[in-house]
PyMOL Python script that loads the backbone (N, CA, C, O; Angstrom):
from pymol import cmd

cmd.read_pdbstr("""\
ATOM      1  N   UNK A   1      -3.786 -69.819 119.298  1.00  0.00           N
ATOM      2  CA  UNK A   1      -4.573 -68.689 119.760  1.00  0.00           C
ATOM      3  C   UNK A   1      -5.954 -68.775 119.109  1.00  0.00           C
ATOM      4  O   UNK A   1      -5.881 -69.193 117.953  1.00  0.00           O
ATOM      5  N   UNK A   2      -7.102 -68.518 119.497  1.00  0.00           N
ATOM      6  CA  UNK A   2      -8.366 -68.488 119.354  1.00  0.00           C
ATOM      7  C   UNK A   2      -8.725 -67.589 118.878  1.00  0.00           C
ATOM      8  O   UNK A   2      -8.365 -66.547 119.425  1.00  0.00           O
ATOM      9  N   UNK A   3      -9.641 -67.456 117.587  1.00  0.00           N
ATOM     10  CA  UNK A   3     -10.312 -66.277 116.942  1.00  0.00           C
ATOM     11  C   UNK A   3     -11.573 -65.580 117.529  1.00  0.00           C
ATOM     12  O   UNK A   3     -12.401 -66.121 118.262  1.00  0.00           O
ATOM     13  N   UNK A   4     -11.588 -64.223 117.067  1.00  0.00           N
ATOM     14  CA  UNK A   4     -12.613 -63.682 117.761  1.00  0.00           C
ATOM     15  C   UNK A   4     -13.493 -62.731 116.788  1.00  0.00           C
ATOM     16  O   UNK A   4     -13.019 -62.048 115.881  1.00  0.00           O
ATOM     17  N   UNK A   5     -14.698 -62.803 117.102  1.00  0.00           N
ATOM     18  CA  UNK A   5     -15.897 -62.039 116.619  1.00  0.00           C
ATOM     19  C   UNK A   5     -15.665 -60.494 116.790  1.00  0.00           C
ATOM     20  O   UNK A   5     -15.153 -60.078 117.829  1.00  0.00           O
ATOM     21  N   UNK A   6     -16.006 -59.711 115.864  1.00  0.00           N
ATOM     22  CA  UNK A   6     -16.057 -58.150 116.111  1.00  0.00           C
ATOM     23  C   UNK A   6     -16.763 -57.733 115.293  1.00  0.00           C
ATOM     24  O   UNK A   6     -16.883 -58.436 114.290  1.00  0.00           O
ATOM     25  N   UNK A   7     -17.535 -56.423 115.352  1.00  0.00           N
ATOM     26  CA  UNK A   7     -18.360 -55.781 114.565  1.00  0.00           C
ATOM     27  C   UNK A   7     -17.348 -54.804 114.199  1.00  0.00           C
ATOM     28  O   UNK A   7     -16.490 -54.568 115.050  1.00  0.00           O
ATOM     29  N   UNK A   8     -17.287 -54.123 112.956  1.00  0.00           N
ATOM     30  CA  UNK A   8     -16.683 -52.557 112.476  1.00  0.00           C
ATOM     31  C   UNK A   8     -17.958 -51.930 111.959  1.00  0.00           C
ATOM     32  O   UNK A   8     -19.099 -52.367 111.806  1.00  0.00           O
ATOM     33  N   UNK A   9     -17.298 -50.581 111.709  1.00  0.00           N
ATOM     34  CA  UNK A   9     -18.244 -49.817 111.039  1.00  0.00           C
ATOM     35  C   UNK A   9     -17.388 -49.198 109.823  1.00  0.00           C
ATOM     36  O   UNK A   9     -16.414 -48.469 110.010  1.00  0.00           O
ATOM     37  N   UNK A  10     -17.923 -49.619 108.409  1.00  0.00           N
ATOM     38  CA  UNK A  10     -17.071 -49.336 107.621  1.00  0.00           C
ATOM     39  C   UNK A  10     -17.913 -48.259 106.272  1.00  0.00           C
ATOM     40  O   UNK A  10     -19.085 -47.994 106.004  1.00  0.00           O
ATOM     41  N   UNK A  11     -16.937 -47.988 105.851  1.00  0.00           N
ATOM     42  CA  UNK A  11     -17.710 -47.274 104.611  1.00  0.00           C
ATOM     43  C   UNK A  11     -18.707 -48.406 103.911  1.00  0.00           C
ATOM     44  O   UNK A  11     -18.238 -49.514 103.648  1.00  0.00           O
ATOM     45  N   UNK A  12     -20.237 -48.064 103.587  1.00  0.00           N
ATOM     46  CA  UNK A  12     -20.716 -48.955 102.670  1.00  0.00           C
ATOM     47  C   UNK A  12     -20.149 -49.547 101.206  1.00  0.00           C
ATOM     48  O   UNK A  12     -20.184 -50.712 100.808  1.00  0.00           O
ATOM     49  N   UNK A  13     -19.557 -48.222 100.465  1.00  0.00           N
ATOM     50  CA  UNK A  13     -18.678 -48.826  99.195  1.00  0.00           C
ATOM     51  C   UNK A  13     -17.442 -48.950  99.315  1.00  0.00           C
ATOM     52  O   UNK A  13     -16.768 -49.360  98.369  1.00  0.00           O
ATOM     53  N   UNK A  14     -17.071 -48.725 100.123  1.00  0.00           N
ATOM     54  CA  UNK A  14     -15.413 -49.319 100.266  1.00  0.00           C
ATOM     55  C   UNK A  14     -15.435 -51.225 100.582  1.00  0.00           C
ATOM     56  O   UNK A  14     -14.944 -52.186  99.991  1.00  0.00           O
ATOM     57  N   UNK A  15     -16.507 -51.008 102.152  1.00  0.00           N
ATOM     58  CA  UNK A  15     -16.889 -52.585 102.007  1.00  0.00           C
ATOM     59  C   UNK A  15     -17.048 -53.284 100.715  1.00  0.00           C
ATOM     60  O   UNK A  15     -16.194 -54.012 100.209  1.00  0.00           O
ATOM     61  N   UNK A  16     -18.474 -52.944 100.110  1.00  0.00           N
ATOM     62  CA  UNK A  16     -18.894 -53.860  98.613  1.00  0.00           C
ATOM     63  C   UNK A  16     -17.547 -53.501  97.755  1.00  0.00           C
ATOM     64  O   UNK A  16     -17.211 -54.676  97.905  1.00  0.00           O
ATOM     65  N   UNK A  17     -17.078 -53.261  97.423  1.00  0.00           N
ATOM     66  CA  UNK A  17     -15.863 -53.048  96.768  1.00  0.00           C
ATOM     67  C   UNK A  17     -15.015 -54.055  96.966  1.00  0.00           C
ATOM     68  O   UNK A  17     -14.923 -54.870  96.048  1.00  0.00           O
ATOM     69  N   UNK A  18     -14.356 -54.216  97.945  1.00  0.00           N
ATOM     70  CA  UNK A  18     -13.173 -55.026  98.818  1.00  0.00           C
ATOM     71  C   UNK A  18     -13.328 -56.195  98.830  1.00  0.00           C
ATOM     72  O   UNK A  18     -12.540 -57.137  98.732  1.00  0.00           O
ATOM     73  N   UNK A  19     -14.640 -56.109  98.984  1.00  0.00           N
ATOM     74  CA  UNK A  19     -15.830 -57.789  99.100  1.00  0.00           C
ATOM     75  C   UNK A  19     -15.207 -58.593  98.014  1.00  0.00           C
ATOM     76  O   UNK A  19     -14.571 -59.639  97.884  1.00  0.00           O
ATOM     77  N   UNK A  20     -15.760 -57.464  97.176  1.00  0.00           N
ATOM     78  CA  UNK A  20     -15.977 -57.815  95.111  1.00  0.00           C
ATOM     79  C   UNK A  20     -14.640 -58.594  95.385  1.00  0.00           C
ATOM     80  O   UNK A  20     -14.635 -59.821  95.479  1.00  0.00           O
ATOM     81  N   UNK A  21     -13.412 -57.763  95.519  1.00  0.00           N
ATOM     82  CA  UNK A  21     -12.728 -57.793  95.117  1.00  0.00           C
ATOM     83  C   UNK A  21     -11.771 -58.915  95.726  1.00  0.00           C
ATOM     84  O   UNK A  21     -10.982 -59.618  95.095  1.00  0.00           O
ATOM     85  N   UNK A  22     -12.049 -58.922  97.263  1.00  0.00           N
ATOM     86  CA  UNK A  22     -11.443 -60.411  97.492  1.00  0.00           C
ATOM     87  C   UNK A  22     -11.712 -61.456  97.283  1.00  0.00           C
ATOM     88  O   UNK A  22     -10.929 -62.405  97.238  1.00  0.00           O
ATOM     89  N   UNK A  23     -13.785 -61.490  96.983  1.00  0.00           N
ATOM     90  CA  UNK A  23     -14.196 -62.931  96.144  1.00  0.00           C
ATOM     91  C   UNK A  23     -13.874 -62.865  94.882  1.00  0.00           C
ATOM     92  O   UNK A  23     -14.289 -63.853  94.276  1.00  0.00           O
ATOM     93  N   UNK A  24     -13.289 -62.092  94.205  1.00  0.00           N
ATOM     94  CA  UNK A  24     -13.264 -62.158  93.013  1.00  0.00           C
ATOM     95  C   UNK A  24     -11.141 -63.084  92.626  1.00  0.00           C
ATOM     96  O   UNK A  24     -10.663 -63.517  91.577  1.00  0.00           O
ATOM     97  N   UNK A  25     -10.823 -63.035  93.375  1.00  0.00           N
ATOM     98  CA  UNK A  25      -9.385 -62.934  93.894  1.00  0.00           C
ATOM     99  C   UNK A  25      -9.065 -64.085  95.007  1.00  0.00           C
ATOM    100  O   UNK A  25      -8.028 -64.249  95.650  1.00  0.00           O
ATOM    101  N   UNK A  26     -10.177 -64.767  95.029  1.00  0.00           N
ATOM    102  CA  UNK A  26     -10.071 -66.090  95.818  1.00  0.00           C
ATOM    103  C   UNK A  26      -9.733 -65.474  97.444  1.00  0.00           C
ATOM    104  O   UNK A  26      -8.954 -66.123  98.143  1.00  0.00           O
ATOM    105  N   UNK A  27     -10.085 -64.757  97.750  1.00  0.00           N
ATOM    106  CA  UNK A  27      -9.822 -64.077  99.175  1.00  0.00           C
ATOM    107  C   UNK A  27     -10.293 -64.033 100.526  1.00  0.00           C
ATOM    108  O   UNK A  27     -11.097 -63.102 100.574  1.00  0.00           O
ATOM    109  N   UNK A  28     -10.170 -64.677 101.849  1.00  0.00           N
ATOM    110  CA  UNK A  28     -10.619 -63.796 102.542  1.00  0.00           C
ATOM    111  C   UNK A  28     -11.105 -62.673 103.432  1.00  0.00           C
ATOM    112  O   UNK A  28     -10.733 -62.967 104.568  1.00  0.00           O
ATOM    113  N   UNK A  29     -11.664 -61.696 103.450  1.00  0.00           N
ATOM    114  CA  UNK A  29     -12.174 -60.990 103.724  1.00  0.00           C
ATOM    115  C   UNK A  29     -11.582 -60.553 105.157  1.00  0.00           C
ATOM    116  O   UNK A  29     -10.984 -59.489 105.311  1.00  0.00           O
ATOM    117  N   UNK A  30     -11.799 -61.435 106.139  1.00  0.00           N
ATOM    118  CA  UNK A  30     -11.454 -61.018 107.531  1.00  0.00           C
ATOM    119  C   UNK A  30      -9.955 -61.525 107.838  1.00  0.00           C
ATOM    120  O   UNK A  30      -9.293 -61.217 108.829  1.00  0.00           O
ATOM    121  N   UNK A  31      -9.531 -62.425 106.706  1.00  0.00           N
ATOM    122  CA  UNK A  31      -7.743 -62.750 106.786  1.00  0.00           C
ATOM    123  C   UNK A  31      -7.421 -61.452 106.127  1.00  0.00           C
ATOM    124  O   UNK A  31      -6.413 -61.046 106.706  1.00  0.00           O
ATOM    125  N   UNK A  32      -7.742 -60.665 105.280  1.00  0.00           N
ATOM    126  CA  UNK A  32      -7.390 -59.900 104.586  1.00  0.00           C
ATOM    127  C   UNK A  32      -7.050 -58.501 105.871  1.00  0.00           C
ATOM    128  O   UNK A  32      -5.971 -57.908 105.884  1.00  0.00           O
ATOM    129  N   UNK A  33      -8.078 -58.218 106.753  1.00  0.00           N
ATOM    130  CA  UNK A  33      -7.984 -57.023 107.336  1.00  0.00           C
ATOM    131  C   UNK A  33      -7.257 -57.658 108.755  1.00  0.00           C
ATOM    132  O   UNK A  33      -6.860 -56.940 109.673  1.00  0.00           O
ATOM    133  N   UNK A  34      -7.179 -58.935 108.743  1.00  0.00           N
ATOM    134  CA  UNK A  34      -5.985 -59.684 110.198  1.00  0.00           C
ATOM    135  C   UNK A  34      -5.091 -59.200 109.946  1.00  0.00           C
ATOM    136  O   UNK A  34      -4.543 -58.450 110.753  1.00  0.00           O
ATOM    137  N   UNK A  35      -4.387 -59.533 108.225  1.00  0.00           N
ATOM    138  CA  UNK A  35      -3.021 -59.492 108.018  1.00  0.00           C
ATOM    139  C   UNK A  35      -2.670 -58.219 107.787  1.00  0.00           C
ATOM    140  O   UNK A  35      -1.468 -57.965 107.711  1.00  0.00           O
ATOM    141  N   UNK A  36      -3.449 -57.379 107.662  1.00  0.00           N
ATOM    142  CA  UNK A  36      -3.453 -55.519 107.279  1.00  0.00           C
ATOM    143  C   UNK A  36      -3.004 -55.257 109.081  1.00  0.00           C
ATOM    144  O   UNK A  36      -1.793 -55.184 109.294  1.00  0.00           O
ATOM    145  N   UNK A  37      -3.742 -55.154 110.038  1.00  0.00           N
ATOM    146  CA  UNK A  37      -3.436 -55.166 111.291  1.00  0.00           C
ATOM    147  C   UNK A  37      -2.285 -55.730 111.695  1.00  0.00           C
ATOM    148  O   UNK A  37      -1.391 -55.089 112.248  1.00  0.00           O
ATOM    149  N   UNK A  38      -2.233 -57.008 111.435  1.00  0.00           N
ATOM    150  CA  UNK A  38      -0.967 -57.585 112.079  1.00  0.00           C
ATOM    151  C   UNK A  38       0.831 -57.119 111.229  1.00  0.00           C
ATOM    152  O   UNK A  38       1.959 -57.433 111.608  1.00  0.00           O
ATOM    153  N   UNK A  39       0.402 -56.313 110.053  1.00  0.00           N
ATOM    154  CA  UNK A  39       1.661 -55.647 109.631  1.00  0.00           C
ATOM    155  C   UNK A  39       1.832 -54.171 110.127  1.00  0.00           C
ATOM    156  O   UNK A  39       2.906 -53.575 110.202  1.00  0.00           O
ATOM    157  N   UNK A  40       0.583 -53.674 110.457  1.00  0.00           N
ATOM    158  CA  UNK A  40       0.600 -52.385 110.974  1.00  0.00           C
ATOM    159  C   UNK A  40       1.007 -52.646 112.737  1.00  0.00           C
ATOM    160  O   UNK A  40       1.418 -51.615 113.270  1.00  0.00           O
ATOM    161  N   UNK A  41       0.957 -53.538 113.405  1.00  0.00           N
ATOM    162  CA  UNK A  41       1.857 -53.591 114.250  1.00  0.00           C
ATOM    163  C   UNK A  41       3.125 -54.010 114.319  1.00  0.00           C
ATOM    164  O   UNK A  41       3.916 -53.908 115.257  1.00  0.00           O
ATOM    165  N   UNK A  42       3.274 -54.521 113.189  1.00  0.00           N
ATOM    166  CA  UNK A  42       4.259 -54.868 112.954  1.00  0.00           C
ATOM    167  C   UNK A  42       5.614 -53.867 112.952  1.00  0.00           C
ATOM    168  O   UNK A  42       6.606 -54.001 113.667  1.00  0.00           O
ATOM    169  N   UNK A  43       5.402 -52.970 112.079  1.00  0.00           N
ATOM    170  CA  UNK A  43       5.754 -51.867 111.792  1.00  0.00           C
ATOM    171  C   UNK A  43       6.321 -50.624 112.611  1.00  0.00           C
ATOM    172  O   UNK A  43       7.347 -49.958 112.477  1.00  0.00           O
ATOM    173  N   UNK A  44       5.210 -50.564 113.554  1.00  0.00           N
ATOM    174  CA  UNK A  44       5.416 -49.772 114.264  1.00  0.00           C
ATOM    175  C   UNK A  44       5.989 -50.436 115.782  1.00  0.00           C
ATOM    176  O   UNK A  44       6.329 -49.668 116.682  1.00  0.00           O
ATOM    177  N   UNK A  45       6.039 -51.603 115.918  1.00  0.00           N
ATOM    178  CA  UNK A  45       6.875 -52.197 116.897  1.00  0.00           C
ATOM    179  C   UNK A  45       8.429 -51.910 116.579  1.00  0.00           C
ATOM    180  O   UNK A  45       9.240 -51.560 117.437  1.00  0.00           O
ATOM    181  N   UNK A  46       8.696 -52.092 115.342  1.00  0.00           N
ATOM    182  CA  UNK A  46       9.923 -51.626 114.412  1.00  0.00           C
ATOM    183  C   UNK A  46      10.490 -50.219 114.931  1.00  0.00           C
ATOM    184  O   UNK A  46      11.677 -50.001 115.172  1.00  0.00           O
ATOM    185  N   UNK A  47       9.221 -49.112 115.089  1.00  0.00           N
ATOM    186  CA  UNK A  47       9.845 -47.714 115.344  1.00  0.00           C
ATOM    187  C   UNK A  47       9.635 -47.522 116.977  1.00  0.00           C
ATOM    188  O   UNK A  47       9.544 -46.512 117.676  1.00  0.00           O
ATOM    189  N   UNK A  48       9.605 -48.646 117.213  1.00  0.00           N
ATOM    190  CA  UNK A  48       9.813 -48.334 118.876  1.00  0.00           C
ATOM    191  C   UNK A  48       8.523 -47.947 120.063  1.00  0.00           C
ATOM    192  O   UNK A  48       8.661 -47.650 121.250  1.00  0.00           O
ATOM    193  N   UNK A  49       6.859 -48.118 118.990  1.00  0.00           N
ATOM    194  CA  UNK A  49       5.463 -47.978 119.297  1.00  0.00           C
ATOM    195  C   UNK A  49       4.808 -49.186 119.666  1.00  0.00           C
ATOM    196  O   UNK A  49       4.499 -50.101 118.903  1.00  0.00           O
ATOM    197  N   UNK A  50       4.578 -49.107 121.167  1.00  0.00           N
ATOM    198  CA  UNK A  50       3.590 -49.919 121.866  1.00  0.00           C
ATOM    199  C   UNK A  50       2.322 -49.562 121.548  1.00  0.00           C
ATOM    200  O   UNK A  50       1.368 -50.154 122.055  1.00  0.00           O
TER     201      UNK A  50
END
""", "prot")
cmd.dss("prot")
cmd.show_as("cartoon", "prot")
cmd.util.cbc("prot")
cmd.orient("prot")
């Protein structure tokens, strides 16, 4: 499957924060909020939510 470009609109210090904190943590950033998404569907596929 092919990746895709998106803009968000996020809190300014929650961003610099998260940033810090996934370069700081060897991290990245947009795997970080894939795999946040892809458990939150996860989840709720579980309780029976399309």
């Amino acid at each position: 499957m092919g990746r895709k470009t998106v803009a968000l609109s996020l809190d300014e210090n929650i961003y610099k924060d998260y940033k810090k904190f996934c370069e700081e943590n060897s991290m990245i950033l947009s795997r970080k909020v894939e795999t946040f998404m892809k458990k939150e569907l996860e989840q709720n596929n579980k309780k029976g939510i399309k």
